[in-house]
N, CA, C and O atoms as CSV, one atom per row, in Angstrom:
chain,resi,resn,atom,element,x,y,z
A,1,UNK,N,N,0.827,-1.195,0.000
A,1,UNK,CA,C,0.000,0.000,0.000
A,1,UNK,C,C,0.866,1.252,0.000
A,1,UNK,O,O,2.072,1.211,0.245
A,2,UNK,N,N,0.086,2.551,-0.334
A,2,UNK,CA,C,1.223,3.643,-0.717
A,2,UNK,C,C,0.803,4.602,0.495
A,2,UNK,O,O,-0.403,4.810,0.625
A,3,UNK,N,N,1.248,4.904,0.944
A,3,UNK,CA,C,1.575,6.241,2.546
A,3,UNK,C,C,0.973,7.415,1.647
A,3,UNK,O,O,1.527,7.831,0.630
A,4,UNK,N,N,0.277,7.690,1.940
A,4,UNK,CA,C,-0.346,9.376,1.510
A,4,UNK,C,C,-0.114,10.419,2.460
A,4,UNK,O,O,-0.470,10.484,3.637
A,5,UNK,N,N,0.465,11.132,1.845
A,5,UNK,CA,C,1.011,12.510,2.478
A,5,UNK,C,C,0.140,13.789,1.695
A,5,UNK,O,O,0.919,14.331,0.911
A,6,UNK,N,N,-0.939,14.307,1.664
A,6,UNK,CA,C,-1.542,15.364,1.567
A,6,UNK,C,C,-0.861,16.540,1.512
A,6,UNK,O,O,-0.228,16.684,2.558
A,7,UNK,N,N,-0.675,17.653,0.583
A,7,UNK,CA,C,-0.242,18.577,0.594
A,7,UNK,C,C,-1.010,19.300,-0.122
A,7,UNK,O,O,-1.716,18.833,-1.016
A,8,UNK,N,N,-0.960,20.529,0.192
A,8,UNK,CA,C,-1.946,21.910,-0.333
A,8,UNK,C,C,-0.862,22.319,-1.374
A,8,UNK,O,O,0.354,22.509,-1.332
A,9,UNK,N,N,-2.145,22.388,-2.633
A,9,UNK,CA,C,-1.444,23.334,-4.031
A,9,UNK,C,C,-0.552,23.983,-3.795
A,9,UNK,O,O,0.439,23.747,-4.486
A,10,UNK,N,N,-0.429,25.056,-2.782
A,10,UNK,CA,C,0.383,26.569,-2.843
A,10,UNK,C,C,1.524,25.783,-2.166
A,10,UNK,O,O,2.645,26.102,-2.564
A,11,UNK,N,N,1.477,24.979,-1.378
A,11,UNK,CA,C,2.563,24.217,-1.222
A,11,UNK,C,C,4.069,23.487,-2.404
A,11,UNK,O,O,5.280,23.555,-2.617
A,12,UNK,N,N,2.813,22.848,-2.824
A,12,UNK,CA,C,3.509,21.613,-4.085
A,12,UNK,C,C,4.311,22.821,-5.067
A,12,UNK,O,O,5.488,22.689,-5.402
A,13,UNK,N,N,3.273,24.271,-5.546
A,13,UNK,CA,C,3.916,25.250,-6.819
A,13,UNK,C,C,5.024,25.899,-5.935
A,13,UNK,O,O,5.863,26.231,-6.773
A,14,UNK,N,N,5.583,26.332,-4.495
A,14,UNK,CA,C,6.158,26.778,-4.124
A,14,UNK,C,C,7.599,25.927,-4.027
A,14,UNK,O,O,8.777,26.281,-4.083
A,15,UNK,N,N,7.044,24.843,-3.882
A,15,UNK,CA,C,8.657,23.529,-3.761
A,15,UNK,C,C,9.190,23.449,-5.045
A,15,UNK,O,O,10.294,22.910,-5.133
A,16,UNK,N,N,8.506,23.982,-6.359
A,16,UNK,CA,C,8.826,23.263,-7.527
A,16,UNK,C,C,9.301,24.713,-7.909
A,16,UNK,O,O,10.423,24.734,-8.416
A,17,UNK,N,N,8.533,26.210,-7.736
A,17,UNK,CA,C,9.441,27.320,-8.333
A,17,UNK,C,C,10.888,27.087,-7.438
A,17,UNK,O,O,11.930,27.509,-7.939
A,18,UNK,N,N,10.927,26.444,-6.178
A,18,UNK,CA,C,12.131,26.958,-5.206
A,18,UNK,C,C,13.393,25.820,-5.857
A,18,UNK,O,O,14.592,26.088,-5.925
A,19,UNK,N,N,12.778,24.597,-6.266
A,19,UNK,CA,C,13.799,24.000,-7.041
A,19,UNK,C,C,14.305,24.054,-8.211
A,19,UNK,O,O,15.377,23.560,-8.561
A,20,UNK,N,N,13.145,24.981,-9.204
A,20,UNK,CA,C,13.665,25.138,-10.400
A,20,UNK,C,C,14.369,26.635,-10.591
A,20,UNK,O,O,14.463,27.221,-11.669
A,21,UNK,N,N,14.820,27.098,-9.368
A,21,UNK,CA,C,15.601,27.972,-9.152
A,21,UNK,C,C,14.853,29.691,-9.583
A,21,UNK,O,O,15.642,30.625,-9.725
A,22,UNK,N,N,13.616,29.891,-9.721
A,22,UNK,CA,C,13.168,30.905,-10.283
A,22,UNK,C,C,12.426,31.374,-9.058
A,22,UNK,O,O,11.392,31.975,-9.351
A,23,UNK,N,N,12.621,31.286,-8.000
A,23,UNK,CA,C,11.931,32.215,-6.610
A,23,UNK,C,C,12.151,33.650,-7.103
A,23,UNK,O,O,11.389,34.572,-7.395
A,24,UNK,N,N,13.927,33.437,-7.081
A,24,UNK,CA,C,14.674,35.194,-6.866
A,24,UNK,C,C,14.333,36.229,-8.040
A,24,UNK,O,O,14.328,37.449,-7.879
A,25,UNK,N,N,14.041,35.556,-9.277
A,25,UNK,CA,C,13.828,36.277,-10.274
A,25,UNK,C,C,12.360,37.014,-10.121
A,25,UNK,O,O,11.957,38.130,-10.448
A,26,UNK,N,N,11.665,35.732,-9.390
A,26,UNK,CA,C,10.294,36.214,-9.690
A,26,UNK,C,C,9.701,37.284,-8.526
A,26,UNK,O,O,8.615,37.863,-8.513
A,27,UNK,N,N,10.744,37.331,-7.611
A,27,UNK,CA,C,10.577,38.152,-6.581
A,27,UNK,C,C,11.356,39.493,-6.965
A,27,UNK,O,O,11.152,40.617,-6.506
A,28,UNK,N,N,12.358,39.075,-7.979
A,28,UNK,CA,C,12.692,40.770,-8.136
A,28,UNK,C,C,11.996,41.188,-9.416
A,28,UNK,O,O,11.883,42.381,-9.698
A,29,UNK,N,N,11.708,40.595,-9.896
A,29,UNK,CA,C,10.414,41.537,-10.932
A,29,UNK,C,C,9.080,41.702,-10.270
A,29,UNK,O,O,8.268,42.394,-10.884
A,30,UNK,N,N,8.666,41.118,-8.971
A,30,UNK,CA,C,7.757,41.758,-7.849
A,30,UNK,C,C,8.003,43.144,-7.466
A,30,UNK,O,O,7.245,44.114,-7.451
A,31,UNK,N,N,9.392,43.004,-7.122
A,31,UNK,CA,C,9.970,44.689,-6.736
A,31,UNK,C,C,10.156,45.400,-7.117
A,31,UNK,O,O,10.059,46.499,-6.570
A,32,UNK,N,N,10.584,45.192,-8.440
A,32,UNK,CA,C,10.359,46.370,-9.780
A,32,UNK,C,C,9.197,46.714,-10.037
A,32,UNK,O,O,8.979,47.761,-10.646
A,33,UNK,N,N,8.211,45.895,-9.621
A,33,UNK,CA,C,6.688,46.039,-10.474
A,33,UNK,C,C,6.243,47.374,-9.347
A,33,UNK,O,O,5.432,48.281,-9.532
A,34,UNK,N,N,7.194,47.060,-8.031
A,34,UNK,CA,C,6.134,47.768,-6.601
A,34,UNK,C,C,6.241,48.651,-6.754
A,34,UNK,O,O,5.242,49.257,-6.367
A,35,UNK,N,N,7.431,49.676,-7.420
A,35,UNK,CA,C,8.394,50.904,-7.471
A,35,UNK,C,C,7.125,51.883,-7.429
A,35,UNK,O,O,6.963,52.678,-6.504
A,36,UNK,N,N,5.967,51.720,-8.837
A,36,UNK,CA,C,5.718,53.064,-8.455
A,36,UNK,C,C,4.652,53.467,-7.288
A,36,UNK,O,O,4.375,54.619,-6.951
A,37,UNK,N,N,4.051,52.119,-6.679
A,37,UNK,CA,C,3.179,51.955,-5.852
A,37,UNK,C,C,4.264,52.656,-4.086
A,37,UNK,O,O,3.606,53.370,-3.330
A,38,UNK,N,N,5.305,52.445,-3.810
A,38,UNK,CA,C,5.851,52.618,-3.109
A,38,UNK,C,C,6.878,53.787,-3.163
A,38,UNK,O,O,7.397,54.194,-2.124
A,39,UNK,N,N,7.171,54.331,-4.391
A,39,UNK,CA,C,7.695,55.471,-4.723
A,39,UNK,C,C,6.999,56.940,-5.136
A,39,UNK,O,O,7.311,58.128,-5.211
A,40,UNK,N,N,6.040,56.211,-5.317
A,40,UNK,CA,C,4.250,57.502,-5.992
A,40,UNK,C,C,4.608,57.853,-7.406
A,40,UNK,O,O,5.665,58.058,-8.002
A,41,UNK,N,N,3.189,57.847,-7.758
A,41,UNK,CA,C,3.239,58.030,-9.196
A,41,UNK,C,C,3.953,59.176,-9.398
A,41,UNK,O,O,4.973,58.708,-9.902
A,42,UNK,N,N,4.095,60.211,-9.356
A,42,UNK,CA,C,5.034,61.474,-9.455
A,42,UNK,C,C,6.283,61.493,-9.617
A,42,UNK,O,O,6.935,62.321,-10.253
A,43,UNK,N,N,6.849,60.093,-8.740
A,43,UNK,CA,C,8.556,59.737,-9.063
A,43,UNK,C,C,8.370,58.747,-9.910
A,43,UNK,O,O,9.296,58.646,-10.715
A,44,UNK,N,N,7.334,57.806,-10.062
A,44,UNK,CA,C,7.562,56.999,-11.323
A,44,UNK,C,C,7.256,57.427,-12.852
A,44,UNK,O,O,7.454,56.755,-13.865
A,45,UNK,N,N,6.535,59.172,-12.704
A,45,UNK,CA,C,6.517,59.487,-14.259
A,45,UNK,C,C,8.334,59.769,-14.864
A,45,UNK,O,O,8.688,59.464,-16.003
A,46,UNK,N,N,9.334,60.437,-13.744
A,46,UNK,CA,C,10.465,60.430,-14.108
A,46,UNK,C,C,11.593,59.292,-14.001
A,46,UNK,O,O,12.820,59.387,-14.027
A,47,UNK,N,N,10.757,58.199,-13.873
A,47,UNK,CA,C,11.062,56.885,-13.824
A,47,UNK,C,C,12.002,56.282,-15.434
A,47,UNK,O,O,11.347,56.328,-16.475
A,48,UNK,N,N,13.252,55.839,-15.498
A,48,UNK,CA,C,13.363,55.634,-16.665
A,48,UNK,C,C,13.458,54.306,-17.256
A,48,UNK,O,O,13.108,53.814,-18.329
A,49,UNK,N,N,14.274,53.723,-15.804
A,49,UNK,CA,C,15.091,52.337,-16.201
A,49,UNK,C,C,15.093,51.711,-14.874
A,49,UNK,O,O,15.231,52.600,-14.034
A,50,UNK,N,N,14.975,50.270,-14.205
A,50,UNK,CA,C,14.731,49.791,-13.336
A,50,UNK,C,C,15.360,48.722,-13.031
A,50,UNK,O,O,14.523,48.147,-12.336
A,51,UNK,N,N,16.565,47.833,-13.085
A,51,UNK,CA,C,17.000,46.905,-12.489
A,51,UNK,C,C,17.530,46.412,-11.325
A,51,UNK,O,O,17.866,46.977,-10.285
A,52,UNK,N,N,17.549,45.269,-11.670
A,52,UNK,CA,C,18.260,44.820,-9.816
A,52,UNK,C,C,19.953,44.427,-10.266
A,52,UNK,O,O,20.033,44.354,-11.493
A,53,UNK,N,N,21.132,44.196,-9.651
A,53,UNK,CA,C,22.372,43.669,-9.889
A,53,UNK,C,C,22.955,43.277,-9.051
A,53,UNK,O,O,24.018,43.873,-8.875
A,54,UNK,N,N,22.688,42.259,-8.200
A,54,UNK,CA,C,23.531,41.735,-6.940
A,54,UNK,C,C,21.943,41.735,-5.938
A,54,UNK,O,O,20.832,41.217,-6.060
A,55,UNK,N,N,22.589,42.582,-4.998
A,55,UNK,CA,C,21.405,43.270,-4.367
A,55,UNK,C,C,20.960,44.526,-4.318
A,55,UNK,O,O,20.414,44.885,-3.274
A,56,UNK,N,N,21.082,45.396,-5.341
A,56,UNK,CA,C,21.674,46.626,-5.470
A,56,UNK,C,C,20.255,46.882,-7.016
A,56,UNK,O,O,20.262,46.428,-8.160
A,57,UNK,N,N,19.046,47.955,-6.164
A,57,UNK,CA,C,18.352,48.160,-7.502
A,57,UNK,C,C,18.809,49.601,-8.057
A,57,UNK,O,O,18.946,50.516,-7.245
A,58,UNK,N,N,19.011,49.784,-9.219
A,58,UNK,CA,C,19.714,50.692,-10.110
A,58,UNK,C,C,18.182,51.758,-10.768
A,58,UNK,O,O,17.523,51.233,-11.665
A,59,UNK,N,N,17.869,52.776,-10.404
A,59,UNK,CA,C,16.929,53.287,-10.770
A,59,UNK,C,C,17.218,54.513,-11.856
A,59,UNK,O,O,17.463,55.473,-11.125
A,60,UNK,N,N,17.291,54.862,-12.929
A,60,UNK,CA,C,16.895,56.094,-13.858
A,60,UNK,C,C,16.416,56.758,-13.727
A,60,UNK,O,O,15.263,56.340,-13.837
A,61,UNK,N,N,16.385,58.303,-13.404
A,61,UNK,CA,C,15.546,59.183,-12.726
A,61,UNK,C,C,16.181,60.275,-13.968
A,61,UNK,O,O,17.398,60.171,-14.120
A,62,UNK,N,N,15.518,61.242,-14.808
A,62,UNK,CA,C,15.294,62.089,-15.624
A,62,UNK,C,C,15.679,63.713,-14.912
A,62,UNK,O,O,15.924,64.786,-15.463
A,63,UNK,N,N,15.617,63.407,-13.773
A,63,UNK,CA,C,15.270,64.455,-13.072
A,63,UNK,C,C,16.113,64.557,-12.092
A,63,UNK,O,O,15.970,63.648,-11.274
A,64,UNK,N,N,17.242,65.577,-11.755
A,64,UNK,CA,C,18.561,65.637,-11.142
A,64,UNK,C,C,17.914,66.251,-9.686
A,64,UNK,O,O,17.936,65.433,-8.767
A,65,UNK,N,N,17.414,67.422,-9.403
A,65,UNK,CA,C,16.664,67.383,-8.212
A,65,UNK,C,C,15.611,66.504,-7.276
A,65,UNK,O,O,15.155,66.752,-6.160
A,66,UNK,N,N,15.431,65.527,-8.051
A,66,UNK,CA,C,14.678,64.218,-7.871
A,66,UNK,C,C,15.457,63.296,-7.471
A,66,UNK,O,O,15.022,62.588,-6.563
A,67,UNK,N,N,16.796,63.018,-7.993
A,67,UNK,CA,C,17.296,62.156,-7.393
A,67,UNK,C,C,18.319,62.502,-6.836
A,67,UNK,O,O,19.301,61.762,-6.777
A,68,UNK,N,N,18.274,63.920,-6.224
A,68,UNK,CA,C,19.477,64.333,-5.068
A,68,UNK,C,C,18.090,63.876,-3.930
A,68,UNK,O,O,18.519,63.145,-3.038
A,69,UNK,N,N,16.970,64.085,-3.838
A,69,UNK,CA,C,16.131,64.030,-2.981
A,69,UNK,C,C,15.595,62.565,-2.778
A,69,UNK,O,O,14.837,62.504,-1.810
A,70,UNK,N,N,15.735,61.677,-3.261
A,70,UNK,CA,C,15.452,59.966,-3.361
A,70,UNK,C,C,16.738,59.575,-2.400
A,70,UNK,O,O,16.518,58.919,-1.382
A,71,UNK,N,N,17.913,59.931,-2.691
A,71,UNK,CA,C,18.992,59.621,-2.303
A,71,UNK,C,C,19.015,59.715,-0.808
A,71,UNK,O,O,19.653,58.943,-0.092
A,72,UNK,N,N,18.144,60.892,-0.304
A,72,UNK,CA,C,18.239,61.068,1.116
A,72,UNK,C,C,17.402,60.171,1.450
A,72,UNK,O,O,17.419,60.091,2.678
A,73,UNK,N,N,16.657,59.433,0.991
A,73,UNK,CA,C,15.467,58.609,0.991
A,73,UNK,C,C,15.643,57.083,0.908
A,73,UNK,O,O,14.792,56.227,1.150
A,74,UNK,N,N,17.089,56.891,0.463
A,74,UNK,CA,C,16.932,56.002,0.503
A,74,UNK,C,C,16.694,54.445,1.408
A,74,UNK,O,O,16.541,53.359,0.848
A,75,UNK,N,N,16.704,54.577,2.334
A,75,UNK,CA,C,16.917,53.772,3.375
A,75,UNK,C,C,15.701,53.505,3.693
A,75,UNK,O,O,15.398,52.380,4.092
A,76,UNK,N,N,14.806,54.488,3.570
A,76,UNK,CA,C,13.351,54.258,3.820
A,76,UNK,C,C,12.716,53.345,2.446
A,76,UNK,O,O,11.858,52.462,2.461
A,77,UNK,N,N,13.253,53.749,1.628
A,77,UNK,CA,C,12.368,53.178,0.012
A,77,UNK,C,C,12.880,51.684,-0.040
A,77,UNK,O,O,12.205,50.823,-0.605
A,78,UNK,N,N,13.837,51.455,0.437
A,78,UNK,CA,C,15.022,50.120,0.486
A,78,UNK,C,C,14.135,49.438,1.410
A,78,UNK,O,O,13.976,48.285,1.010
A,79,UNK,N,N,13.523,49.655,2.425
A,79,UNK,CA,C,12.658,48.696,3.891
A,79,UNK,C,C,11.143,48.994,3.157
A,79,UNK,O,O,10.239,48.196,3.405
A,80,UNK,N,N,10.900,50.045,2.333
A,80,UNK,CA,C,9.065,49.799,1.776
A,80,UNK,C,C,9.129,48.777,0.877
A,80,UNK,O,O,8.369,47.815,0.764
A,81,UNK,N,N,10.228,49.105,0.164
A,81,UNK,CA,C,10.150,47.627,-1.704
A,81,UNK,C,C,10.648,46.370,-0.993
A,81,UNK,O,O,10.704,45.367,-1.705
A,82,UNK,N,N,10.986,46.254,0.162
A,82,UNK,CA,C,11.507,44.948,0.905
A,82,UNK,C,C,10.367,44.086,1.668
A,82,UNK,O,O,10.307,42.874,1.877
A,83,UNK,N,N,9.408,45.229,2.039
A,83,UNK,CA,C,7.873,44.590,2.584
A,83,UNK,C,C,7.356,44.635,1.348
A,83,UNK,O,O,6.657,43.655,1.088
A,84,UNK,N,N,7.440,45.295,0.643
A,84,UNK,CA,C,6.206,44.954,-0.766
A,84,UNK,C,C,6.349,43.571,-1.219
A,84,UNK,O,O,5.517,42.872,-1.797
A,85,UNK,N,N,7.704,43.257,-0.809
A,85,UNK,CA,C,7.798,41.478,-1.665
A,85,UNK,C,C,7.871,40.556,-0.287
A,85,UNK,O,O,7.392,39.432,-0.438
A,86,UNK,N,N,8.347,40.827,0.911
A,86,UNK,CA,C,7.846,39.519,2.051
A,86,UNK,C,C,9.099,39.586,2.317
A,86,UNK,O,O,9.100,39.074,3.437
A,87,UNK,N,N,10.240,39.866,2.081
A,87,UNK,CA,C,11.765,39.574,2.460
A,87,UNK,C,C,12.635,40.469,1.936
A,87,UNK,O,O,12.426,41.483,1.271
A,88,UNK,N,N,13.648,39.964,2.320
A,88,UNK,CA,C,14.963,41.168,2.169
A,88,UNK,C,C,15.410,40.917,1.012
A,88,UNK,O,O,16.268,40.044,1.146
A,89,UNK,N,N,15.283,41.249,-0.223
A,89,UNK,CA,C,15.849,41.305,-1.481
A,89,UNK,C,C,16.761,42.255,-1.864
A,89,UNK,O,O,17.709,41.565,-2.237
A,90,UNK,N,N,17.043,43.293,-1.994
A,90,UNK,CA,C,18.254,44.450,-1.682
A,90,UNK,C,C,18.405,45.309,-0.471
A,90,UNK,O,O,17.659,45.486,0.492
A,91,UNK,N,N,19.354,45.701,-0.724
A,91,UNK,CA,C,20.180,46.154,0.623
A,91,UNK,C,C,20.623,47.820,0.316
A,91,UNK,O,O,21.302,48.583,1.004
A,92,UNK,N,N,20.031,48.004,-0.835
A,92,UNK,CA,C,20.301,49.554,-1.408
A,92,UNK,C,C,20.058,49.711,-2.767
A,92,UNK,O,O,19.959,48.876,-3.666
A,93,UNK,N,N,19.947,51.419,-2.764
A,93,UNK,CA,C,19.229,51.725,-4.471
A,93,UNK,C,C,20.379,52.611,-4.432
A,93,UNK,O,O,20.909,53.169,-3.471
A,94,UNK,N,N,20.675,52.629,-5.746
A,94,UNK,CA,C,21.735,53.526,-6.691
A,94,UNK,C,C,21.088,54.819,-8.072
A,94,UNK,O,O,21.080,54.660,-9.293
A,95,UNK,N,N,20.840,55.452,-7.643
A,95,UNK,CA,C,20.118,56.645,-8.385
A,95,UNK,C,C,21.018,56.914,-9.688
A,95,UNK,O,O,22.166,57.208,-9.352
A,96,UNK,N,N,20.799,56.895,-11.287
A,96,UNK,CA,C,21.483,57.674,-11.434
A,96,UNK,C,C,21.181,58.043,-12.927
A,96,UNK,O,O,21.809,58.948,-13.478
């Protein structure tokens, strides 16, 4: 006879993204997606370019008084896009 072990869906799709190695990706295009929800639409119209590189998200900003003023900010925007996805995914933003 076969041992049945019951497991819930969100379970089984979570073991299989975590082994096929695509958690981190799919969590940092979560955090890119959060930017303008957590940054306000106003900094995401001068929004240009958005990646992550290490742990380090790289943001494009159009606007040089905008991102002398993000910069002071950053530490706060770094702990909002870190709850928007459930965990610590970067450790700092680079304005430039």
């Amino acid at each position: 006879m076969f041992k049945r072990h019951p497991k819930e869906i969100g379970e089984i799709l979570l073991q299989a993204i975590r082994e096929s190695r695509i958690e981190t990706p799919l969590l940092q295009r979560r955090l890119i997606n959060s930017w303008e929800a957590v940054a306000g639409g106003g900094v995401a119209r001068y929004t240009t370019e958005k990646f992550i590189r290490g742990q380090v998200l790289f943001v494009r900003l159009n606007n040089p008084a905008l991102r002398a003023e993000l910069g002071m900010q950053r530490s706060k925007l770094v702990e909002r896009l870190n709850q928007s996805v459930g965990t610590r995914l970067i450790t700092d933003i680079k304005f430039y």
